[in-house]
C-alpha positions in Angstrom: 89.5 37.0 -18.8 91.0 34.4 -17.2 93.3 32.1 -18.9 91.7 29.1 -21.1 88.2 30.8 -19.5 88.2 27.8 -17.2 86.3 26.0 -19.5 86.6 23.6 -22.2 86.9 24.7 -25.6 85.2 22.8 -28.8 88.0 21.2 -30.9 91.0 22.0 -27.9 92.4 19.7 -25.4 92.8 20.0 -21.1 95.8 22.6 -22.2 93.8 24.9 -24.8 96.0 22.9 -27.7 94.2 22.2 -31.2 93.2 18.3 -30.6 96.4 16.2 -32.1 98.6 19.1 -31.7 102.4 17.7 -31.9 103.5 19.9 -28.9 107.3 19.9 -28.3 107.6 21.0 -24.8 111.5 22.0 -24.8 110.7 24.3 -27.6 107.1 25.8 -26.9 104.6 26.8 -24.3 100.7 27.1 -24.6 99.2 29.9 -24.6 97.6 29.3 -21.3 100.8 29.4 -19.9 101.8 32.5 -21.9 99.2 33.9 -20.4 100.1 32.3 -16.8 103.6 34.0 -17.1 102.4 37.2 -18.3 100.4 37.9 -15.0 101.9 40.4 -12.7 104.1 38.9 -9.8 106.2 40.3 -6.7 109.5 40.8 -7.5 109.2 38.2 -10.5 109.8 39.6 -14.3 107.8 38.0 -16.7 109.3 36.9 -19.8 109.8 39.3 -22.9 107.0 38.7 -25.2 108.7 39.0 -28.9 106.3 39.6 -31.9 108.0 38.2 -35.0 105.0 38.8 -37.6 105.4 41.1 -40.2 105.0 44.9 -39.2 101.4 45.0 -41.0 100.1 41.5 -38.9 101.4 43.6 -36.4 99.1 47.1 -37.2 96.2 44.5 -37.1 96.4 43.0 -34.0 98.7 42.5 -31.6 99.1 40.9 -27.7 99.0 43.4 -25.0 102.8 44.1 -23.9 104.5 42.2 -26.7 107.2 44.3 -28.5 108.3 43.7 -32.7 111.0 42.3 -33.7 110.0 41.1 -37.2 111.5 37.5 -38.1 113.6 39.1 -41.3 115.0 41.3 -38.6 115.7 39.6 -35.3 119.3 38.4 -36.5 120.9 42.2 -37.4 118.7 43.3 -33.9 120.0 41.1 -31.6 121.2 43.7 -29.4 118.2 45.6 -29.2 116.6 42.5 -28.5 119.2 41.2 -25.7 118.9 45.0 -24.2 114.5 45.0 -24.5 115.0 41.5 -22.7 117.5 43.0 -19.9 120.3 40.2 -21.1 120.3 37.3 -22.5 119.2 35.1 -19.8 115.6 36.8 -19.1 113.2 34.2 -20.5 111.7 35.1 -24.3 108.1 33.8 -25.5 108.5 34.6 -29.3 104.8 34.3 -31.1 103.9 35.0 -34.8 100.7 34.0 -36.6 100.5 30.1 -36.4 103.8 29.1 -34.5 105.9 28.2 -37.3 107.9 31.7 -38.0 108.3 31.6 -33.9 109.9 28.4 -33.7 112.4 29.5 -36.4 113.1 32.7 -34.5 113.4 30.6 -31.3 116.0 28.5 -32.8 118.1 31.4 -34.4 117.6 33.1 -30.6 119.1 30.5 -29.1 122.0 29.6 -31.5 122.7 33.6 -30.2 123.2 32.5 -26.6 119.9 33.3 -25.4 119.1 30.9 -22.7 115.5 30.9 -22.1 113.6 31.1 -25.1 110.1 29.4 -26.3 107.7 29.5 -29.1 103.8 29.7 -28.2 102.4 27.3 -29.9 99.6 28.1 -31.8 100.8 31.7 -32.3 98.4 34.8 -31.6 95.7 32.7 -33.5 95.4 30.3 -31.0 95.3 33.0 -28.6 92.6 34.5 -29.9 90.2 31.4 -29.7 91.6 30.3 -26.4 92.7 33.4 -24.2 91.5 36.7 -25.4 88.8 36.6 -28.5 89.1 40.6 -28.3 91.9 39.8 -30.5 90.9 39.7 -34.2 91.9 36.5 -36.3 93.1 36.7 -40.1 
């Protein structure tokens, strides 16, 4: 499905956004361009696409190619998460249920001395009603 479905959305604005949404663009990205950065591109790497939920959000749904680092977790694993990103330059979209654990784990990412590192706004709700609504909400 292409991203956003190319067409407007009941209750979302021109960027698949929740009307009123207080976007903060130095901290998050939309799903749409999630989705965008996610697509397959010569010689490009897209960004590592870190799950923060809880590991039983995680058994219910999930995005295709995201890997878990649960929020509790991300601090004692930042190794493993600087080595499943290929250094700590790579560019991170962290997601959880909502946005709000994400932009947490984005902050605590970058006070690590990762460079590149955004929340998507909405979290894997929002993706569900705007990108891919195979993906069950709770």
């Amino acid at each position: 499905m292409e991203a956003g479905g190319g067409h407007a959305k009941p209750g979302l604005d021109q960027h698949g956004l929740p009307v009123g949404y207080p976007f903060q663009s130095e901290w998050e990205v939309t799903p749409r361009q999630t989705a965008e950065a996610m697509k397959p591109a010569a010689g490009v790497s897209p960004p590592l696409l870190l799950d923060c939920r809880r590991p039983e959000e995680w058994q219910h749904c999930r995005i295709e190619g995201a890997t878990l680092f649960p929020m509790q977790t991300v601090a004692q694993q930042a190794d493993e998460v600087e080595e499943a990103a290929g250094g700590k330059d790579r560019p991170i979209i962290v997601y959880c249920h909502h946005g709000q654990r994400s932009l947490r784990v984005t902050a605590a990412l970058r006070g690590m001395g990762f460079t590149d590192v955004r929340s998507m706004a909405g979290g894997i709700d929002l993706w569900s009603v705007d990108i891919d609504a195979t993906v069950p909400r709770y």
